[in-house]
C-alpha positions in Angstrom: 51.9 4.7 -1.5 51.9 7.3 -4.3 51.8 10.6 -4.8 48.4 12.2 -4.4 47.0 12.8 -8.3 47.6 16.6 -8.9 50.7 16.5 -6.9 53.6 18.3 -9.1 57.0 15.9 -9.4 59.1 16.5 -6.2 61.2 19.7 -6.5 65.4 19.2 -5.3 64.1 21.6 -2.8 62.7 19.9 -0.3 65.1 16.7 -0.4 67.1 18.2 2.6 64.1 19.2 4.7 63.0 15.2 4.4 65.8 14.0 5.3 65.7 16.0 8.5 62.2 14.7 9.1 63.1 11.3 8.3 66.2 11.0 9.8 64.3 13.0 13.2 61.8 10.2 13.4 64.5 7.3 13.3 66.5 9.3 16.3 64.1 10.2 18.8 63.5 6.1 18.9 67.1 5.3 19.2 68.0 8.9 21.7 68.9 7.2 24.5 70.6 8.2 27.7 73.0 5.2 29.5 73.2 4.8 32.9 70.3 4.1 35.9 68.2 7.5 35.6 66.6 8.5 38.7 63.3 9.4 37.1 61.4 6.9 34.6 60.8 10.1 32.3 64.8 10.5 31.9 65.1 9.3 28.8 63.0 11.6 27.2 65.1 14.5 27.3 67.4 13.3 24.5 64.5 12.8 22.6 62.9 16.1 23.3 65.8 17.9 21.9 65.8 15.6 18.9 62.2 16.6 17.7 63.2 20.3 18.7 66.0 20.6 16.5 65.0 18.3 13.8 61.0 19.9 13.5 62.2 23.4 13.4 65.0 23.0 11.0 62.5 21.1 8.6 60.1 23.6 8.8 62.6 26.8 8.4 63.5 24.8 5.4 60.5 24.6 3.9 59.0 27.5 4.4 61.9 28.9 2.8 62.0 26.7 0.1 59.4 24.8 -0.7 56.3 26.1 -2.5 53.3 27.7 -0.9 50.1 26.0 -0.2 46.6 27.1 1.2 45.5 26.3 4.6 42.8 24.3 5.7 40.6 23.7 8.7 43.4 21.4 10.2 46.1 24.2 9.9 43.8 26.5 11.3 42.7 24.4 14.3 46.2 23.5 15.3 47.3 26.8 14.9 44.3 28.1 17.4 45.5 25.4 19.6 49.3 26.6 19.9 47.7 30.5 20.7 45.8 28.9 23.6 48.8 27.2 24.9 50.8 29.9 24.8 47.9 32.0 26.9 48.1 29.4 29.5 51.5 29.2 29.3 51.6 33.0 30.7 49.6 31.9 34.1 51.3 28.9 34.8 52.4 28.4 38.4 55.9 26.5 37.2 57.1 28.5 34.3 59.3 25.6 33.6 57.1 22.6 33.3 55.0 24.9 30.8 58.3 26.1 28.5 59.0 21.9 28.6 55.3 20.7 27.7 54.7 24.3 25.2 58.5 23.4 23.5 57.2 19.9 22.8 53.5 21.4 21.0 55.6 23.6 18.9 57.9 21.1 18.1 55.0 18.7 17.2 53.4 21.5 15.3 56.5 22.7 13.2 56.4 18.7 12.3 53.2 18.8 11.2 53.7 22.1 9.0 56.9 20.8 7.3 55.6 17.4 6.3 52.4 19.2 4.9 54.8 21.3 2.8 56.8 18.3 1.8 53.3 16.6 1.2 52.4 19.3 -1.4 55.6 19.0 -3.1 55.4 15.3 -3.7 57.4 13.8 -0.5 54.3 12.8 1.4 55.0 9.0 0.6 58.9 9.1 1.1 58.0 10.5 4.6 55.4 7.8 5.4 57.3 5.2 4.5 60.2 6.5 6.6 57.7 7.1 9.5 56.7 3.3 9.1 59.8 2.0 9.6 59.9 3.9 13.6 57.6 0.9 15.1 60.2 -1.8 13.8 62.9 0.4 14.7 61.5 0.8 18.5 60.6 -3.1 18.5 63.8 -4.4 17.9 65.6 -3.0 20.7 62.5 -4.5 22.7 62.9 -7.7 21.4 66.6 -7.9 21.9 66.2 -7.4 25.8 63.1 -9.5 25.7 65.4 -12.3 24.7 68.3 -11.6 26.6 70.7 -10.0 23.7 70.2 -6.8 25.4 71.5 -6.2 28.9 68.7 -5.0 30.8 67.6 -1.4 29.8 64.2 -0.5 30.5 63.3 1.2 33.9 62.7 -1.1 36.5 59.3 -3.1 36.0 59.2 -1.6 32.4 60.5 -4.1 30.7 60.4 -4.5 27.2 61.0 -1.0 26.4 63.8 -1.7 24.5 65.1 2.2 23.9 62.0 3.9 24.7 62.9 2.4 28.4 59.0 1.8 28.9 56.6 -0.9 27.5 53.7 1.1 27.3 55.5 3.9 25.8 57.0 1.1 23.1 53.5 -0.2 22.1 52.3 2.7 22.0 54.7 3.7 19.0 54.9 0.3 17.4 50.9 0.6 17.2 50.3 4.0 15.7 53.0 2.8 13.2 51.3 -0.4 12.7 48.9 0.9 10.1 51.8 2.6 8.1 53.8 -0.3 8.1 51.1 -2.4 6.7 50.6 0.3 4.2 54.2 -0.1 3.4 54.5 -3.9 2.8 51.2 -4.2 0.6 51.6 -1.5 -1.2 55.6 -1.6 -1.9 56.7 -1.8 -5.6 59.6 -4.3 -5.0 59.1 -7.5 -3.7 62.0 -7.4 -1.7 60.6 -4.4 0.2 57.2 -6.2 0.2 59.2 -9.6 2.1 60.7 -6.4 4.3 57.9 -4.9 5.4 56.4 -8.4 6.2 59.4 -9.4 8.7 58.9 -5.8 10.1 55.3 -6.8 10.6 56.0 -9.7 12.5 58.5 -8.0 14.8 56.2 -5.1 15.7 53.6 -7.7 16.2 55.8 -9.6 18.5 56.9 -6.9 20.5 53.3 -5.4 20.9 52.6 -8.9 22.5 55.5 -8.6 24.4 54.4 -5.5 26.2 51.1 -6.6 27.3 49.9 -3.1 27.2 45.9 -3.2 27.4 45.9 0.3 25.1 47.9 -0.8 22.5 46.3 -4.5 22.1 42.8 -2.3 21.9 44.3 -0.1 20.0 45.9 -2.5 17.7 41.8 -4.7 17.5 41.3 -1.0 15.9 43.6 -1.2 13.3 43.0 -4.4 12.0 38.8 -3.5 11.9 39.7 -0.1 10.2 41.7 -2.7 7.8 39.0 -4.9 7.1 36.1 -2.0 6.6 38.9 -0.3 4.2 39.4 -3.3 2.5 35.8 -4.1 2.3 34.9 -0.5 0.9 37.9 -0.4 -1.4 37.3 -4.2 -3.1 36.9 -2.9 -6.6 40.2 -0.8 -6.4 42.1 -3.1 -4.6 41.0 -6.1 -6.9 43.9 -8.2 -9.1 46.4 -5.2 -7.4 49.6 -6.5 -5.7 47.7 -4.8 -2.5 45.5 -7.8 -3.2 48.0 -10.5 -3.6 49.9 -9.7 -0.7 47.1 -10.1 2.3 47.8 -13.6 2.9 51.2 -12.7 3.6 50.9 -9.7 5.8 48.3 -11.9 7.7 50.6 -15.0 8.4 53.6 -12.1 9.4 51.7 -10.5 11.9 50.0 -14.3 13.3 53.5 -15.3 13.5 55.3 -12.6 15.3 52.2 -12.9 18.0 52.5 -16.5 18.1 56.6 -16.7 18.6 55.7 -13.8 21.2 53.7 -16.1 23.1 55.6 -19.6 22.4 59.5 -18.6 22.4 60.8 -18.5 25.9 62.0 -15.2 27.2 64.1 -13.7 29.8 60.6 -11.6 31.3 59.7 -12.0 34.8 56.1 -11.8 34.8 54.6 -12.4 38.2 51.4 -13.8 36.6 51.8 -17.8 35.1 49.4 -17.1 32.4 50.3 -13.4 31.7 49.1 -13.1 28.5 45.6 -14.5 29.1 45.7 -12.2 32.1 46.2 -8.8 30.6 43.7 -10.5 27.5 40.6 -11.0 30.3 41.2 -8.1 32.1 41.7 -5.6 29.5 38.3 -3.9 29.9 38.9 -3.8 33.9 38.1 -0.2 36.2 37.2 -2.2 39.3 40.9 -2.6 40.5 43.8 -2.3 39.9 45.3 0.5 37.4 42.3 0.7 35.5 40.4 1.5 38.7 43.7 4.4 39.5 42.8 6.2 36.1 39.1 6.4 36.8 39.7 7.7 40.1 42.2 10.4 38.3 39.8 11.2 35.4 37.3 12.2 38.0 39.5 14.2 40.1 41.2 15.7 37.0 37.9 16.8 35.6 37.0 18.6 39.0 40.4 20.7 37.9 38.5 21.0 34.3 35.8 22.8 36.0 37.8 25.1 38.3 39.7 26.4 35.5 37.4 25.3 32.0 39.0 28.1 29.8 42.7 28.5 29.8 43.3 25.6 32.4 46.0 25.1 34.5 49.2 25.9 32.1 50.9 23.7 30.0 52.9 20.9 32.2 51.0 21.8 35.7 48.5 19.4 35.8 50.6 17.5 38.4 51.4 20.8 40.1 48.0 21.2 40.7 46.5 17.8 41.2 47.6 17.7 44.8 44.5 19.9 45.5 41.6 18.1 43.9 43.3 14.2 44.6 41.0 12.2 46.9 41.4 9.3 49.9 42.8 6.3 48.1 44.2 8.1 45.0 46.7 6.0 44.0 48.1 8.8 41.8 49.2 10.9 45.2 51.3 10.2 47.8 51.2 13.2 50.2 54.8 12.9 51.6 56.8 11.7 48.4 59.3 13.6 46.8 56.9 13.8 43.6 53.6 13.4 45.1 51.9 12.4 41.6 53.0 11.4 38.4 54.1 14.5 35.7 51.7 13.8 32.9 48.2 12.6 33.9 47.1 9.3 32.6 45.2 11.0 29.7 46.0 13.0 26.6 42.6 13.8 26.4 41.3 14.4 30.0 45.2 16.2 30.8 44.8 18.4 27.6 41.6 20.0 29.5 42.8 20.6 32.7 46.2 22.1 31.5 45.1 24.3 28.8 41.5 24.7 28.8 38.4 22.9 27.2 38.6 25.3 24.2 42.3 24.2 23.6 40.8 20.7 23.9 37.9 21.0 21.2 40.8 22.5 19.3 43.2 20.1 19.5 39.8 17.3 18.6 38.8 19.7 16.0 42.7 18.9 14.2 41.8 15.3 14.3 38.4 15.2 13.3 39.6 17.5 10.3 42.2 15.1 9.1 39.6 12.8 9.6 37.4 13.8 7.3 40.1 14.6 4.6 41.1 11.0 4.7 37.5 9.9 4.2 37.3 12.0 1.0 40.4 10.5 0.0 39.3 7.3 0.7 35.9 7.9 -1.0 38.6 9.4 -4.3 40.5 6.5 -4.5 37.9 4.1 -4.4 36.3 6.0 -7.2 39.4 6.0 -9.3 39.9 2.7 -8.4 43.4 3.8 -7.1 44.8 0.9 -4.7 47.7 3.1 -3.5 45.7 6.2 -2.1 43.0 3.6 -0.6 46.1 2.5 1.5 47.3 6.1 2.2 43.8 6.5 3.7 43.6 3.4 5.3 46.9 5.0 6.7 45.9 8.0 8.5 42.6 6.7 9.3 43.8 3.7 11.2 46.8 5.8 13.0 44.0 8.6 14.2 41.7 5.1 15.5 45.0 3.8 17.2 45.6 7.4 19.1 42.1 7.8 20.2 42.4 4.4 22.0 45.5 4.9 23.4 45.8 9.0 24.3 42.4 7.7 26.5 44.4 6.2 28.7 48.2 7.4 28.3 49.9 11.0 27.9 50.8 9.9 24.5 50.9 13.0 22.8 52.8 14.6 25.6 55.6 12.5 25.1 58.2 13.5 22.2 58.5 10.2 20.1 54.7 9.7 19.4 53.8 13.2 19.3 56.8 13.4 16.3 55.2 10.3 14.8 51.2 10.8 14.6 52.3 14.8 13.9 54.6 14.5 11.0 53.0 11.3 9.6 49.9 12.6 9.3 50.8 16.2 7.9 52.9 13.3 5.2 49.5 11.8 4.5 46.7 14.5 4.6 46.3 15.8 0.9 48.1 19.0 0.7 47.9 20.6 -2.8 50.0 23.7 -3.7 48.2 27.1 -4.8 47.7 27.3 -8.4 50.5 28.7 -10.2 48.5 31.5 -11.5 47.2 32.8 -8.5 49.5 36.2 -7.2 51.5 35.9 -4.4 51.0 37.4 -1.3 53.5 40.6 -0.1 55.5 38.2 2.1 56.1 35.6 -0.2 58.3 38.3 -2.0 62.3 38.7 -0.6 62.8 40.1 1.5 60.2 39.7 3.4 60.1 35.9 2.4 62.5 34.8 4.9 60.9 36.4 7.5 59.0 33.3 8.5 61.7 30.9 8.4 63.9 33.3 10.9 61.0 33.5 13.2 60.5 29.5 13.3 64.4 29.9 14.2 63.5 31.9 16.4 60.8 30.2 17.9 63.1 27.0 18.2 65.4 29.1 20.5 63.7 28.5 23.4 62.2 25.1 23.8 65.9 23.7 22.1 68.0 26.1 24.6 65.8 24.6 27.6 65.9 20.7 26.1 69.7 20.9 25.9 70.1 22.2 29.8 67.8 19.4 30.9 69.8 16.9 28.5 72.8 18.0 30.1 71.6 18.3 34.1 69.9 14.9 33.6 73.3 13.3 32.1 75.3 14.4 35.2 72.6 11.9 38.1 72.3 9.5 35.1 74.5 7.3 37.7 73.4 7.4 41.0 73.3 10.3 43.7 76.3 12.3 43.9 76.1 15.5 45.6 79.0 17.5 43.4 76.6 16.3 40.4 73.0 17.7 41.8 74.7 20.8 42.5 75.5 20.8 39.1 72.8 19.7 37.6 70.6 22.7 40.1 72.6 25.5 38.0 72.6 24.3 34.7 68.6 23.7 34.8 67.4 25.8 38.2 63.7 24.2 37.0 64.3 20.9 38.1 62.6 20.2 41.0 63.3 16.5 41.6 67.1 17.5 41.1 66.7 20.3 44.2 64.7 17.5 46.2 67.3 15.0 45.5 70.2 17.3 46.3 68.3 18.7 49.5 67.9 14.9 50.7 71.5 14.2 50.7 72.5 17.6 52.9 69.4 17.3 55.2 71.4 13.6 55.7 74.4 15.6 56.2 72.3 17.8 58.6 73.6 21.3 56.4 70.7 22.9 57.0 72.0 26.3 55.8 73.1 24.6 52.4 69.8 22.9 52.4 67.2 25.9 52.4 68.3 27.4 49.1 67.0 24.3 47.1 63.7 23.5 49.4 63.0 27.6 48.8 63.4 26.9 45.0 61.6 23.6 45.2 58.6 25.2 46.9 58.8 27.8 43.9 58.0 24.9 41.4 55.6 23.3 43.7 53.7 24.9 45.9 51.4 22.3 46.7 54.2 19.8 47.8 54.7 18.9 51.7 57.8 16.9 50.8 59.9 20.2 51.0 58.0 21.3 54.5 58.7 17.9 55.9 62.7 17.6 54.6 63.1 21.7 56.3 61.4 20.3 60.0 63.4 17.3 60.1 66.9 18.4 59.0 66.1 21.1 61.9 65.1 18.5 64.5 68.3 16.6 63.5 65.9 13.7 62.9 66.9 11.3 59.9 66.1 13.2 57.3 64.5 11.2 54.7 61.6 12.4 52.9 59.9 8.8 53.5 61.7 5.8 55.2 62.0 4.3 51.3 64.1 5.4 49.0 64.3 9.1 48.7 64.1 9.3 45.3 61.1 10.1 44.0 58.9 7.9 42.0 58.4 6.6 38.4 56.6 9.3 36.7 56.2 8.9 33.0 52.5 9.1 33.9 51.5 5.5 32.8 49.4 3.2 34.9 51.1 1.4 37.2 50.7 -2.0 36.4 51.5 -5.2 38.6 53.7 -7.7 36.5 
């Protein structure tokens, strides 16, 4: 992919702040935290304070270094989004789930503004290409423990998740990456880089098979019909160009990855003897099943839209709130667990309106459907200057945005910190971004000193969300291996916001029947959620001297990274 035409030649300037961004993207995958975590969603915090420091350090780079550029609907819509999330924010009921899910918007944000900085300074490509290579780089883990190299790593009925511990989670990535990667391999210069990007092909393609994750097969159908229309559209540009030649080979990559997927034997224990055709016929099923449990939650969750239409519930609170609106048979609640529902709802889309508010949604639509339109007129550009390399930047972010609307429908995608870091920083990489014209004045605080005052307040603004990533980073290292009392009590001081950590610890001294010891963390548990009757239940038992387990399973509570729960 080249530079967009107009684009001055990339300054020295902004090499460190891609290297942050690239070098972000490539850690977040491979941020991973050893040892059984007692919560699916454990793996995330190393990878929340990844895109924390890494975003904000990029964009107090730039903004201090990097030239000036004029903002456009998509800046403006985003930014509008962040002020409404920080309005929730201030009437959340659990201040700590909204600093978590508000650190992880202005993390995603801060990506967004730094690549579009690097984008007008000629970087945009280097950036893409280095966002490409994410999907192979969270397939091969997957792979590896799909095949046995790997010991075991995923969470428990996850597997292959490879790093990402999750197999939705992992197709998810591999398929909003799919369209850069393709991008990459017909488009790269070298041919060794061409053969590279083909062998990445076929490992994201096996690996996406692998997963037998309904939203990223979709989304992935998406792709390769936002390829063919592009390729249809762009014939005259892309005629006798090595874009051209090489479409035969990224087709027989991508067939054979699915088909060694399929054919190799693997070390999976599907429950199903046909699993593949079974996730294949029932990939449009809501009667039962998970896709009945997320119609059942969309229609709850939407009855917690209109209760609360214009600010919503705070950022993070959806499943501090859900309690009250779930129905009979909601598979997503389980009155007297732990963690009565999963912490993200099964929707970026439908969970974005109840926590923040429907304006915050349109908002947050309105961001897409700018950079949506921008990639048609570059599209529409290229195709006029017959310029193969910007029809496959566009064929780039348009394929990406088709891939997220499929799979934030039905997975908190953008609520988790690898995606979010991908789809925000590759697309600020590949929406055109021009710099103001040099004769145009500057502005009072683009002059020192006054010019460094928005690079100290992004500092700033990283203070919080990194400060509260590192305590949970830290409090979820010390149960990363089992219960252990000492360790919760721990873990309760460093980050007094984690309320599965007081639960746990509160299990194990209602056990001990230390009822004095235990009311301190039920008291703070019933802080952070008030609509739980675990707490209630743990409190009358240890008082009864009954056994004091929560439930008569285990105590802990319950996979939560707000996926479907699908039967293997």
């Amino acid at each position: 992919m080249s530079t967009q035409p107009g684009t001055p030649a990339p300054s020295s300037s902004t090499l460190l702040p891609l290297d942050l961004l690239r070098w972000g993207l490539l850690a977040s995958v491979l941020a991973y935290m050893p040892g059984e975590m007692l919560f699916l969603d454990g793996h995330l915090f190393p990878a929340e304070l990844v895109l924390h420091v890494f975003a904000f350090a990029a964009l107090a780079l730039c903004l201090a270094l990097s030239p000036a550029r004029r903002a456009d609907a998509a800046d403006l819509c985003l930014a509008a989004y962040v002020v409404l999330g920080v309005a929730s924010a201030l009437y959340a009921v659990n201040g700590w789930f909204a600093v978590r899910a508000l650190g992880l918007t202005l993390s995603s944000a801060a990506a967004f503004w730094a690549a579009r900085r690097l984008a007008a300074d000629g970087r945009g490509p280097a950036l893409a290409r280095a966002a490409a290579l994410v999907g192979v780089a969270a397939a091969i883990p997957a792979l590896l423990e799909a095949y046995g190299v790997l010991p075991p790593i995923s969470a428990v009925n996850r597997a292959p998740g490879g790093t990402l511990q999750n197999r939705n989670a992992m197709a998810h990535l591999v398929v909003l990456a799919l369209p850069l990667l393709v991008a990459f391999a017909a488009g790269a210069r070298a041919r060794v880089a061409a053969w590279g990007g083909a062998a990445g092909l076929a490992l994201v393609s096996a690996a996406l098979v692998l997963s037998r994750s309904r939203a990223g097969w979709l989304a992935a159908a998406l792709v390769l019909v936002v390829c063919a229309a592009t390729a249809a559209l762009g014939r005259g540009a892309l005629a006798g160009t090595r874009v051209q030649a090489r479409a035969g080979l990224l087709a027989v990559a991508l067939a054979a990855g699915a088909a060694a997927a399929v054919l190799l034997p693997n070390r999976l224990d599907w429950t199903s003897d046909r699993p593949y055709t079974a996730t294949l016929t029932g990939i449009m099923n809501f009667e039962y099943g998970s896709g009945r449990g997320r119609v059942i939650q969309y229609g709850n969750t939407t009855r917690m839209v209109a209760a609360h239409p214009l600010l919503g519930v705070g950022p993070g609170n959806w499943t501090v709130h859900y309690p009250r609106y779930a129905t009979p048979g909601d598979p997503s609640y389980t009155a007297l667990s732990p963690s009565p529902t999963t912490r993200l709802p099964q929707s970026d889309w439908v969970g974005m309106a109840a926590e923040r508010g429907v304006p915050a949604l349109l908002l947050l639509l309105g961001v897409g459907a700018a950079a949506a339109m921008m990639g048609i007129g570059r599209l529409r550009a290229a195709i006029a200057a017959r310029d193969a390399d910007q029809v496959l930047a566009a064929f780039s972010l348009l394929a990406m945005l088709a891939a997220l609307a499929v799979v934030g429908t039905t997975d908190p995608v953008l609520q988790t910190p690898t995606a979010a870091f991908l789809v925000f920083a590759a697309a600020g990489a590949l929406l055109p971004a021009r710099p103001r014209p040099a004769g145009e004045p500057r502005r009072a605080w683009e002059h020192a000193p006054l010019r460094y005052a928005l690079p100290a307040a992004a500092v700033l603004a990283a203070a919080v969300p990194v400060g509260y990533a590192g305590r949970q980073a830290v409090a979820g290292r010390l149960y990363a291996h089992g219960l252990d009392t000492a360790a919760l009590e721990r873990a309760t001081r460093i980050n007094p916001g984690d309320y599965r950590a007081h639960m746990l610890l509160g299990d194990a001294l209602a056990r001990a029947h230390d009822c004095a010891a235990l009311e301190p963390h039920l008291a703070a548990a019933e802080r952070l959620f008030p609509t739980a009757r675990a707490p209630g239940v743990l409190r009358d038992r240890c008082r009864e001297g009954a056994s004091a387990s929560v439930t008569a399973a285990d105590p802990r509570p319950r996979a939560d990274d707000g996926a479907a729960r699908t039967a293997r």
